[in-house]
PyMOL Python script that loads the backbone (N, CA, C, O; Angstrom):
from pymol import cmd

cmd.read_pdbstr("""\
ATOM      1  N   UNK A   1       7.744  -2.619  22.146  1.00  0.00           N
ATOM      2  CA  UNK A   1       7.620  -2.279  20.740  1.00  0.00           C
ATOM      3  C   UNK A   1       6.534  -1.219  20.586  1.00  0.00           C
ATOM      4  O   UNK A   1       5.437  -1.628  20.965  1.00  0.00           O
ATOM      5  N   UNK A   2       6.546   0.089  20.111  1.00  0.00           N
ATOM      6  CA  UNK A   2       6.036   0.768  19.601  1.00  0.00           C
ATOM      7  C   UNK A   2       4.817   0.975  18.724  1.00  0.00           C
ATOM      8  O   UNK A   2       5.308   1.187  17.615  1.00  0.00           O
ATOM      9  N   UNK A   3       3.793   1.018  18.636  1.00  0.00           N
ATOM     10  CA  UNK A   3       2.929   0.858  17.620  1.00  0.00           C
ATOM     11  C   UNK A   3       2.870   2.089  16.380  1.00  0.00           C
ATOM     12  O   UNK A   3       2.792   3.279  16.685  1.00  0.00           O
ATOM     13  N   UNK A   4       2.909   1.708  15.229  1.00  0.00           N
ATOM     14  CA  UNK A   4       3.463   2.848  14.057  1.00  0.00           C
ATOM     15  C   UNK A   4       2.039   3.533  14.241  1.00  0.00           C
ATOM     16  O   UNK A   4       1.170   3.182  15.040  1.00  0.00           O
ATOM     17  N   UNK A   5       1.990   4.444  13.454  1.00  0.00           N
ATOM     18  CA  UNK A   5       1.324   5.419  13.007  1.00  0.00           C
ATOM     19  C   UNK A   5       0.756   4.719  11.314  1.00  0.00           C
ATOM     20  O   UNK A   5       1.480   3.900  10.748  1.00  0.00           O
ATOM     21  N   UNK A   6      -0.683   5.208  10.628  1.00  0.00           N
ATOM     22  CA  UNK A   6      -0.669   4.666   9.363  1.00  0.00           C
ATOM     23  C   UNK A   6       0.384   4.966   8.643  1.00  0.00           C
ATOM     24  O   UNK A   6       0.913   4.239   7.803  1.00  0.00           O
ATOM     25  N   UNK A   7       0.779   6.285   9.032  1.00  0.00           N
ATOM     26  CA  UNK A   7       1.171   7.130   8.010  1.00  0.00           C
ATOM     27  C   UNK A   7       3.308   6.276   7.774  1.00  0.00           C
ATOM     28  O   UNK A   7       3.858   6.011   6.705  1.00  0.00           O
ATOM     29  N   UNK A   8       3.822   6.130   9.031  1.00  0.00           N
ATOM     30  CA  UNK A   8       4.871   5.180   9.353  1.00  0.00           C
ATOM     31  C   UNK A   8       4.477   3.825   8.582  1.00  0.00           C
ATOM     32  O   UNK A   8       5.003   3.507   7.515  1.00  0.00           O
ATOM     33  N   UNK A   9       3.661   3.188   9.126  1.00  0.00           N
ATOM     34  CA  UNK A   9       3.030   1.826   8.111  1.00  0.00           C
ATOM     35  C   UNK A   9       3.601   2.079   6.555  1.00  0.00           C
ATOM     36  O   UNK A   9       4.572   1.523   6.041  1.00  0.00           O
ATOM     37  N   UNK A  10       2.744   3.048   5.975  1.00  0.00           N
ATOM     38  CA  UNK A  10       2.567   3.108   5.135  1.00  0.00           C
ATOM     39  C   UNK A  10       4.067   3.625   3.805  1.00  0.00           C
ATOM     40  O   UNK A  10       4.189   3.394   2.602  1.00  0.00           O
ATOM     41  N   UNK A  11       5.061   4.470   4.937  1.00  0.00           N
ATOM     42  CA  UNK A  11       6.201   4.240   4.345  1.00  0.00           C
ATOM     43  C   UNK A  11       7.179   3.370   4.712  1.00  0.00           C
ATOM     44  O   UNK A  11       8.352   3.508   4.366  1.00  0.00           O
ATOM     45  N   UNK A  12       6.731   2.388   5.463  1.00  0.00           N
ATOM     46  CA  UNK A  12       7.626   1.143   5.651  1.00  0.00           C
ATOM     47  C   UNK A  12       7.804   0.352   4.231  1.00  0.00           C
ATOM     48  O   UNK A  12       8.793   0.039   3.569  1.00  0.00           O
ATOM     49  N   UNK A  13       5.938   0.112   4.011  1.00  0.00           N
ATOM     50  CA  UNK A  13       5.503  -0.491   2.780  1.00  0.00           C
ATOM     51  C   UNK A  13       5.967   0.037   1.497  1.00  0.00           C
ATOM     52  O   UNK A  13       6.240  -0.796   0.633  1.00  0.00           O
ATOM     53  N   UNK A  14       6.128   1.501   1.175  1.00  0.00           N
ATOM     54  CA  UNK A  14       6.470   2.048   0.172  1.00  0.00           C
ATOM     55  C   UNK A  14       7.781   1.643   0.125  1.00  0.00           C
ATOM     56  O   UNK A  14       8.237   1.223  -0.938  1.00  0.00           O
ATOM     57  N   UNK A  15       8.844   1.740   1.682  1.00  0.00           N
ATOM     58  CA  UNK A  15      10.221   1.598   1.480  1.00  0.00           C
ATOM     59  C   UNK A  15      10.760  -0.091   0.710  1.00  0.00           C
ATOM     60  O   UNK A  15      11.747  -0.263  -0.006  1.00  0.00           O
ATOM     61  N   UNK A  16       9.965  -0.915   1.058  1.00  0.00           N
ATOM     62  CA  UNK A  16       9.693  -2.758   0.951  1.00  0.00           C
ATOM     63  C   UNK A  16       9.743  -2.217  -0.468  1.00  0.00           C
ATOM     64  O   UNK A  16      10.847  -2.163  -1.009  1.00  0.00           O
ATOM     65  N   UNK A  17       8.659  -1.808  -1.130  1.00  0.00           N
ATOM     66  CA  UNK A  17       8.291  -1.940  -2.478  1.00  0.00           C
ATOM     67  C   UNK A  17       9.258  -1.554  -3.383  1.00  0.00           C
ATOM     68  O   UNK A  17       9.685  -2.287  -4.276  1.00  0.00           O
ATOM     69  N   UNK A  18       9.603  -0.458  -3.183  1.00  0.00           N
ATOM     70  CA  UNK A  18      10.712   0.482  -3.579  1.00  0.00           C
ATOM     71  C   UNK A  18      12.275  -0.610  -3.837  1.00  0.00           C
ATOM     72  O   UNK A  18      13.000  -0.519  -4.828  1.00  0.00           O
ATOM     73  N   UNK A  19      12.477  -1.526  -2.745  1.00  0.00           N
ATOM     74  CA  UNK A  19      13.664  -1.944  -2.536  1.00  0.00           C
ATOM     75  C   UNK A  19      13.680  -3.516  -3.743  1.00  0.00           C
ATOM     76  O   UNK A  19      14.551  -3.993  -4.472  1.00  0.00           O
ATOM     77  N   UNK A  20      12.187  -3.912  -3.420  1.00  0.00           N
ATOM     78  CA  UNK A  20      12.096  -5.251  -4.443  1.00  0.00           C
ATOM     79  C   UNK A  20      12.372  -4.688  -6.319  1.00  0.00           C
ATOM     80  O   UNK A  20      13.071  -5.225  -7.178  1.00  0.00           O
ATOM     81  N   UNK A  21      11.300  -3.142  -6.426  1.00  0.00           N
ATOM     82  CA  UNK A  21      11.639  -2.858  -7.645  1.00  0.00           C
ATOM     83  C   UNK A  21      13.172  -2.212  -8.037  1.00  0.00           C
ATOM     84  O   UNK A  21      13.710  -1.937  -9.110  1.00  0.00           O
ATOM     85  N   UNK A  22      13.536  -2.128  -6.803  1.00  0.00           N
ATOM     86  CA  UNK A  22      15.158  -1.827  -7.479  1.00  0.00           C
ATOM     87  C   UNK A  22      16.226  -2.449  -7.691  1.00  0.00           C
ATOM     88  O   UNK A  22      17.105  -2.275  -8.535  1.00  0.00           O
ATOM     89  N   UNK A  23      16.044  -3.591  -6.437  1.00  0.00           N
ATOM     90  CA  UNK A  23      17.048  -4.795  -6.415  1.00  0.00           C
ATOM     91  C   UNK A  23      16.534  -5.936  -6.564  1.00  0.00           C
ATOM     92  O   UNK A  23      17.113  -6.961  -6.202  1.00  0.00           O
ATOM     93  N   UNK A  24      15.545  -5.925  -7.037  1.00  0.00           N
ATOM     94  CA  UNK A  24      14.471  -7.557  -7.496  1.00  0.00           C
ATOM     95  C   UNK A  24      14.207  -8.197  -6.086  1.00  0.00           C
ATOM     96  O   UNK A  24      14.767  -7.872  -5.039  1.00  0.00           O
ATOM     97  N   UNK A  25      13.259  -9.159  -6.250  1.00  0.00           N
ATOM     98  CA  UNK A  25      12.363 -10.045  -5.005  1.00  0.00           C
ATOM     99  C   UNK A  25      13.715 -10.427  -4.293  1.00  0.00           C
ATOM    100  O   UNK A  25      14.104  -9.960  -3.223  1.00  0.00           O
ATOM    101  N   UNK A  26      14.325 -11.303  -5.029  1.00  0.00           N
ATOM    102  CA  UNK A  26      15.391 -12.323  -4.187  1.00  0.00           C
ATOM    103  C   UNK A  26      17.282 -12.178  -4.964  1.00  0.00           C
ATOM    104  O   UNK A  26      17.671 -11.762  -6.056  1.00  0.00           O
ATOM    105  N   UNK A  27      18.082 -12.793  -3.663  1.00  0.00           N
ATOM    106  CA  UNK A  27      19.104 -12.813  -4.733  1.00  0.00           C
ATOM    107  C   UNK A  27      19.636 -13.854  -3.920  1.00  0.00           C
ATOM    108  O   UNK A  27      18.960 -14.391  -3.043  1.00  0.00           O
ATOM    109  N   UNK A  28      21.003 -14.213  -4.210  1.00  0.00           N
ATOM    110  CA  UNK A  28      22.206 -15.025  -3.621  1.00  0.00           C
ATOM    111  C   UNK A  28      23.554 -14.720  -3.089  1.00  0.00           C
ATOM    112  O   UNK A  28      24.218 -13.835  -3.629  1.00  0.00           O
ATOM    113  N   UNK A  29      23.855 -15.153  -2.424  1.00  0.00           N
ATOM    114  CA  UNK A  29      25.310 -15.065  -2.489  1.00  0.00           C
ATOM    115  C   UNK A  29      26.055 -16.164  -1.537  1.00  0.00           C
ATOM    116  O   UNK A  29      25.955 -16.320  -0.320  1.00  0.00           O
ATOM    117  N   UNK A  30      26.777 -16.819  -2.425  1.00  0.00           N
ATOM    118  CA  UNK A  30      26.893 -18.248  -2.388  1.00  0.00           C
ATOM    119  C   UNK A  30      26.183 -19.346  -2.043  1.00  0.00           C
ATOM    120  O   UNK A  30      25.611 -19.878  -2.994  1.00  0.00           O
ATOM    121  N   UNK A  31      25.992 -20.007  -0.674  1.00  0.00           N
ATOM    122  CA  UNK A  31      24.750 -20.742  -0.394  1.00  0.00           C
ATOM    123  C   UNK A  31      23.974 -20.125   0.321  1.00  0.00           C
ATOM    124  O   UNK A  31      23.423 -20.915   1.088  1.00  0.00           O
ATOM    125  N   UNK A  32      23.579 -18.902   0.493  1.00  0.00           N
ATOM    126  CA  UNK A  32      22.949 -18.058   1.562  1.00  0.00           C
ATOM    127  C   UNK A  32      21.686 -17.307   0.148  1.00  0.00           C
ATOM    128  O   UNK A  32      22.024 -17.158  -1.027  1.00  0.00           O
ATOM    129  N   UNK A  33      20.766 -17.075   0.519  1.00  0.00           N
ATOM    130  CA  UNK A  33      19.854 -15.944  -0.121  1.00  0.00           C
ATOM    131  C   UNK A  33      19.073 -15.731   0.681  1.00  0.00           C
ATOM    132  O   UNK A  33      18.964 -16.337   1.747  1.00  0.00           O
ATOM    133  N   UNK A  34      18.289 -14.677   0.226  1.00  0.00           N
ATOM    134  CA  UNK A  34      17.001 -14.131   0.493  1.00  0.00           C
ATOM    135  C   UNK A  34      15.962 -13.529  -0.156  1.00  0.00           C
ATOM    136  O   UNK A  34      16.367 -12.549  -0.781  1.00  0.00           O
ATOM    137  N   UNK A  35      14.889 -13.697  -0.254  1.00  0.00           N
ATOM    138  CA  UNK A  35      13.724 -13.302  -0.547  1.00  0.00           C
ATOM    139  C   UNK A  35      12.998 -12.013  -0.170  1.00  0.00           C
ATOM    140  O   UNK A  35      12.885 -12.041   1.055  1.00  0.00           O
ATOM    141  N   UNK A  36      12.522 -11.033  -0.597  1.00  0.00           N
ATOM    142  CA  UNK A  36      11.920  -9.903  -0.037  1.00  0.00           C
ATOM    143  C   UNK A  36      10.090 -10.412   0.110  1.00  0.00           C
ATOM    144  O   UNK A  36       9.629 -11.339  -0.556  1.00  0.00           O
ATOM    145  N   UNK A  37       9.566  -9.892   0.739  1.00  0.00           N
ATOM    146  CA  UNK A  37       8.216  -9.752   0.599  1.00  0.00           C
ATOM    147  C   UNK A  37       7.403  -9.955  -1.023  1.00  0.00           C
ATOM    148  O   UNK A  37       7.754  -9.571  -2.139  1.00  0.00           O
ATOM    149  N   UNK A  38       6.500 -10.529  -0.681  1.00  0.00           N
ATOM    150  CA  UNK A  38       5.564 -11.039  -2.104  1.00  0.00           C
ATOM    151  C   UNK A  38       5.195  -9.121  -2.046  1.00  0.00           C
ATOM    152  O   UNK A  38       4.772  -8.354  -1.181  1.00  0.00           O
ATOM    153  N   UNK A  39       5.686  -8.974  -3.626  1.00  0.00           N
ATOM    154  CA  UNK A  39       5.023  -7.582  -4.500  1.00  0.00           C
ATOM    155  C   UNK A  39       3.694  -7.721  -4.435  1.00  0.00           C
ATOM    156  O   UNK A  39       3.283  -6.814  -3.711  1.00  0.00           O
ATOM    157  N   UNK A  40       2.820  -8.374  -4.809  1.00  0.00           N
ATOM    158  CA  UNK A  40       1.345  -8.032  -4.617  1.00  0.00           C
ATOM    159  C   UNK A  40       0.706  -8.190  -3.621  1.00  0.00           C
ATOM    160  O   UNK A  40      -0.394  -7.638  -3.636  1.00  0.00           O
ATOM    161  N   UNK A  41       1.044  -8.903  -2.473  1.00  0.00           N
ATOM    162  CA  UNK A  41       0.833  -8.967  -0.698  1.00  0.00           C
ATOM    163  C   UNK A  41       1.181  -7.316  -0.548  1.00  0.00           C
ATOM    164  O   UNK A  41       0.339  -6.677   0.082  1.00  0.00           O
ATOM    165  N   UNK A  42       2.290  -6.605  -1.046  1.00  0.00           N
ATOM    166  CA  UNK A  42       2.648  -5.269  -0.491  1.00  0.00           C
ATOM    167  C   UNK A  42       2.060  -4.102  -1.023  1.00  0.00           C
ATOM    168  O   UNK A  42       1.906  -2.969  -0.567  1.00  0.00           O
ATOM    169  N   UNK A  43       1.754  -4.667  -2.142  1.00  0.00           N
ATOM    170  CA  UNK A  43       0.636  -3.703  -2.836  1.00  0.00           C
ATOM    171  C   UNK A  43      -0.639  -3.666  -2.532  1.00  0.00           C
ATOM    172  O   UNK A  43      -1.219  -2.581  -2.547  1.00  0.00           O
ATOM    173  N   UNK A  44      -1.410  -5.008  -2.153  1.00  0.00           N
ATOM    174  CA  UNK A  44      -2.343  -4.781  -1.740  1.00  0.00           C
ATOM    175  C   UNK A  44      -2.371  -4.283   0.290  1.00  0.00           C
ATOM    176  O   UNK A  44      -3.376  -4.168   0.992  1.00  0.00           O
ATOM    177  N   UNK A  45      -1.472  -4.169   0.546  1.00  0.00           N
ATOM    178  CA  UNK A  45      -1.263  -3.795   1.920  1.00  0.00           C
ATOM    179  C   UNK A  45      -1.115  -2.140   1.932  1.00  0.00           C
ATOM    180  O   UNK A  45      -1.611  -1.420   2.799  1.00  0.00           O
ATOM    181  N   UNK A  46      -0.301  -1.664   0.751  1.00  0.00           N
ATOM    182  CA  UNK A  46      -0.426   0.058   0.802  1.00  0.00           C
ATOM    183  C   UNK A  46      -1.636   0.563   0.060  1.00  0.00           C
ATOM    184  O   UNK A  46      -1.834   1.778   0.078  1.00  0.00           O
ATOM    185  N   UNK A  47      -2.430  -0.185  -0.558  1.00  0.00           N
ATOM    186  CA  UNK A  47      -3.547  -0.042  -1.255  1.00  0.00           C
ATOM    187  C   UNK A  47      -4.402   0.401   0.559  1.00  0.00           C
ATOM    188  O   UNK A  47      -4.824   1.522   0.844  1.00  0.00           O
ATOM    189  N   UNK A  48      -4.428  -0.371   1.146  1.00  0.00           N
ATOM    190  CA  UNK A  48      -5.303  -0.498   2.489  1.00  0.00           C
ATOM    191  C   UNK A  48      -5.021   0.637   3.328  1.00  0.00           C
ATOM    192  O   UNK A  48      -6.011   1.252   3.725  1.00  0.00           O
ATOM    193  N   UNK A  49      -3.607   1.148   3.773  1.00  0.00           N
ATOM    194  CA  UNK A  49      -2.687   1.795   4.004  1.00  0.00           C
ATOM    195  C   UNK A  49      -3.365   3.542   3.608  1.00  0.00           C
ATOM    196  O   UNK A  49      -3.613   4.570   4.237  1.00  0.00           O
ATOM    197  N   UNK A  50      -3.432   3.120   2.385  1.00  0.00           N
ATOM    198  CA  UNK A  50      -3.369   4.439   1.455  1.00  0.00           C
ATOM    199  C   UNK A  50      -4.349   4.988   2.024  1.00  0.00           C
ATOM    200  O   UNK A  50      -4.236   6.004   2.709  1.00  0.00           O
ATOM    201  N   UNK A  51      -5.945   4.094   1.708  1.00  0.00           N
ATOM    202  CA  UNK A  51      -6.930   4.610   2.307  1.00  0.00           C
ATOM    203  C   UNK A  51      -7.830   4.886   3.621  1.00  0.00           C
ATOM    204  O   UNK A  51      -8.908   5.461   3.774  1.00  0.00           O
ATOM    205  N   UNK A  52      -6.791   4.129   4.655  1.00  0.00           N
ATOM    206  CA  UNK A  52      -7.077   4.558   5.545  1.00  0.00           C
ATOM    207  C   UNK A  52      -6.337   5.925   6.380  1.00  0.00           C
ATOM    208  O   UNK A  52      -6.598   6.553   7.406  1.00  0.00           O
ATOM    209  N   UNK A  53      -5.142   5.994   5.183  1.00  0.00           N
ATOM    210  CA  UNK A  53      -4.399   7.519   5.690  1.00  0.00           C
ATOM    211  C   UNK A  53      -5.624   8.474   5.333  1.00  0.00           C
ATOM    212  O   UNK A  53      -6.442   9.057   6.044  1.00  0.00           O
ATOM    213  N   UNK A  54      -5.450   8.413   4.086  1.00  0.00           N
ATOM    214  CA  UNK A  54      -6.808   9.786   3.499  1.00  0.00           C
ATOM    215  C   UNK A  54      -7.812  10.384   4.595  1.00  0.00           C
ATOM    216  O   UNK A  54      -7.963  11.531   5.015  1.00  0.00           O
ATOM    217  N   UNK A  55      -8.824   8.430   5.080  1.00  0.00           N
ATOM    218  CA  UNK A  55      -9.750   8.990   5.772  1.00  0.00           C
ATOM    219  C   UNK A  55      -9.270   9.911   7.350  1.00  0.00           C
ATOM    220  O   UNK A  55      -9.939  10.663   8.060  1.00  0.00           O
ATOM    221  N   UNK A  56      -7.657   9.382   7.471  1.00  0.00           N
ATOM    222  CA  UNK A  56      -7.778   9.744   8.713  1.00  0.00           C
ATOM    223  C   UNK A  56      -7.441  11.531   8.302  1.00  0.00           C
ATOM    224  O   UNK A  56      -7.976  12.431   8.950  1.00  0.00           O
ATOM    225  N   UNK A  57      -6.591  11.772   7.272  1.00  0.00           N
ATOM    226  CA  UNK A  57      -6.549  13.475   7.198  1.00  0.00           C
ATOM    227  C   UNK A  57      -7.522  14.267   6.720  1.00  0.00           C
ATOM    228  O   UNK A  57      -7.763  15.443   6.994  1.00  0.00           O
ATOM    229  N   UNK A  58      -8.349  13.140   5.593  1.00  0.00           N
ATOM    230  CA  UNK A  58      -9.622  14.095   5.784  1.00  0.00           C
ATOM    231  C   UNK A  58     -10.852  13.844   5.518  1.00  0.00           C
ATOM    232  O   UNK A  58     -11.664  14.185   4.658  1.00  0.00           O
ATOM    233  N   UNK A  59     -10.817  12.691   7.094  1.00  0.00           N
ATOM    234  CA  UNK A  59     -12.098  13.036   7.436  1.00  0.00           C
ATOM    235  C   UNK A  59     -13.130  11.911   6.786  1.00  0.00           C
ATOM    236  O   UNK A  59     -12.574  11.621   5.726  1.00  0.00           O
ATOM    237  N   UNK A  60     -14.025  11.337   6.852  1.00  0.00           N
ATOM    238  CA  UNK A  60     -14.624  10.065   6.418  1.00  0.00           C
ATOM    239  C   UNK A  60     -14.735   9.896   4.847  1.00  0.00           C
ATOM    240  O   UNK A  60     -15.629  10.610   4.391  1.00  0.00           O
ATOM    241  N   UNK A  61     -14.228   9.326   4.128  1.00  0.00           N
ATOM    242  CA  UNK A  61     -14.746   9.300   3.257  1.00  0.00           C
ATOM    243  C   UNK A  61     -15.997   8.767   2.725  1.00  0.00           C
ATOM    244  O   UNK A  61     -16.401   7.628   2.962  1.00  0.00           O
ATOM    245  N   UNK A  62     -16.851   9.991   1.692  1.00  0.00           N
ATOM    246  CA  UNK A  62     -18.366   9.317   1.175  1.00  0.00           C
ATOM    247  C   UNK A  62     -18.642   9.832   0.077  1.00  0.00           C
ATOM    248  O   UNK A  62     -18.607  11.016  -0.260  1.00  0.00           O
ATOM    249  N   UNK A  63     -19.070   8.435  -0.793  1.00  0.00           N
ATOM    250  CA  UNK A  63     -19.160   8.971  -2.129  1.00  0.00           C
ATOM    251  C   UNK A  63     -20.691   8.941  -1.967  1.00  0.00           C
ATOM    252  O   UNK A  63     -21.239   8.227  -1.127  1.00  0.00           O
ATOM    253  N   UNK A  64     -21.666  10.136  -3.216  1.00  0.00           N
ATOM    254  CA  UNK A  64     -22.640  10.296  -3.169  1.00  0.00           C
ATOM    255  C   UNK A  64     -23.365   9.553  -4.688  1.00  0.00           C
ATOM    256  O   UNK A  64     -22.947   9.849  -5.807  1.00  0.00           O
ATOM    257  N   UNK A  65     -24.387   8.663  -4.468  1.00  0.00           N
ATOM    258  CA  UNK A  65     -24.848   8.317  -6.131  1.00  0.00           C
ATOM    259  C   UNK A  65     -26.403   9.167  -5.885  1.00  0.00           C
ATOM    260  O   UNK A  65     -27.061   9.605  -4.941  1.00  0.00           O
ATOM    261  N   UNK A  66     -26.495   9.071  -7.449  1.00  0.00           N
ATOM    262  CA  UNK A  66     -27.655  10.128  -8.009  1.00  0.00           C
ATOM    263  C   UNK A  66     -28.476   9.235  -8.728  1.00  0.00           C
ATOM    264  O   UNK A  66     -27.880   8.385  -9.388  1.00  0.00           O
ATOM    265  N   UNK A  67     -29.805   9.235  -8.755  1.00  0.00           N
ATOM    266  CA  UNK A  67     -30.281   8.566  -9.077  1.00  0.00           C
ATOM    267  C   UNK A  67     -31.670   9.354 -10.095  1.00  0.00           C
ATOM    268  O   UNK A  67     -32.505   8.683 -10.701  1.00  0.00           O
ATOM    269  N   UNK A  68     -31.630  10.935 -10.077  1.00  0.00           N
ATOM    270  CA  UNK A  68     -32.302  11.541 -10.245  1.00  0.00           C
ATOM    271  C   UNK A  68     -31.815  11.603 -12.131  1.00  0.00           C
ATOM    272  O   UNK A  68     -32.682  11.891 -12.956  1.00  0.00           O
ATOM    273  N   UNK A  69     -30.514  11.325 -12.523  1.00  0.00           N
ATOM    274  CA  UNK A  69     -29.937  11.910 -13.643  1.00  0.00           C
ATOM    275  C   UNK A  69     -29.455  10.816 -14.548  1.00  0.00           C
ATOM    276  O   UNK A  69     -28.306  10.385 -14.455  1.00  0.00           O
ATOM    277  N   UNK A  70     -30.442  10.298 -15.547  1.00  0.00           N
ATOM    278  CA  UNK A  70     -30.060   9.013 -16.442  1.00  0.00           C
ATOM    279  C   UNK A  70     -28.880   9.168 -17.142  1.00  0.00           C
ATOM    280  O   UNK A  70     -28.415   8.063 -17.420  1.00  0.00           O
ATOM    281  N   UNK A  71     -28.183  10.115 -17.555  1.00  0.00           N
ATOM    282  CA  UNK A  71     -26.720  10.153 -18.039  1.00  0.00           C
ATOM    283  C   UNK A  71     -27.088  10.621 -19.928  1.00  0.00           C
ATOM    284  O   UNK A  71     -28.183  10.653 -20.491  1.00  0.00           O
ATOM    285  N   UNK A  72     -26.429  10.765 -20.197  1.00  0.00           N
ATOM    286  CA  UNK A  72     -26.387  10.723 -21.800  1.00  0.00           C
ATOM    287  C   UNK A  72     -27.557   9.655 -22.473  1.00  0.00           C
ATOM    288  O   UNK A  72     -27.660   8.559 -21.922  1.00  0.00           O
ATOM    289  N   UNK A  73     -28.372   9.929 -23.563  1.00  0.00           N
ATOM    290  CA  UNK A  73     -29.189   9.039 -23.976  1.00  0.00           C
ATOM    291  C   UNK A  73     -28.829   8.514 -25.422  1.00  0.00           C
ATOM    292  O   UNK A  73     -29.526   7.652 -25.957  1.00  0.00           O
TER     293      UNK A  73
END
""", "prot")
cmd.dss("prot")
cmd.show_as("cartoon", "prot")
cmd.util.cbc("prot")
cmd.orient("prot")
């Protein structure tokens, strides 16, 4: 087995998500169904996904705080 890429990961997850919001979580057909993946397990999985693509194209992400500038008074 192959190990994906984030960027593969990450449209596996989009493809999952994509498929529950179009054809709903679960369905039937006769005594047989199935269930797709929990929507917010997959959201919070391309949430993770997302940001570790970014850092890898560009580059670490870092936010800077200021402490010099009280804001509006």
């Amino acid at each position: 087995m192959a190990v994906l890429t984030t960027l593969e990961q990450l449209e596996q997850v989009q493809t999952a998500i994509t498929e529950i919001l179009t054809n709903g979580q679960s369905y039937a057909l006769g005594a047989r169904g199935l269930t797709r993946a929990d929507l917010d397990i997959l959201g919070k999985r391309e949430e993770i996904l997302l940001n570790r693509y970014q850092t890898e194209t560009n580059g670490r992400a870092v936010n800077y705080v200021r402490f010099d500038n009280p804001g509006p008074s």
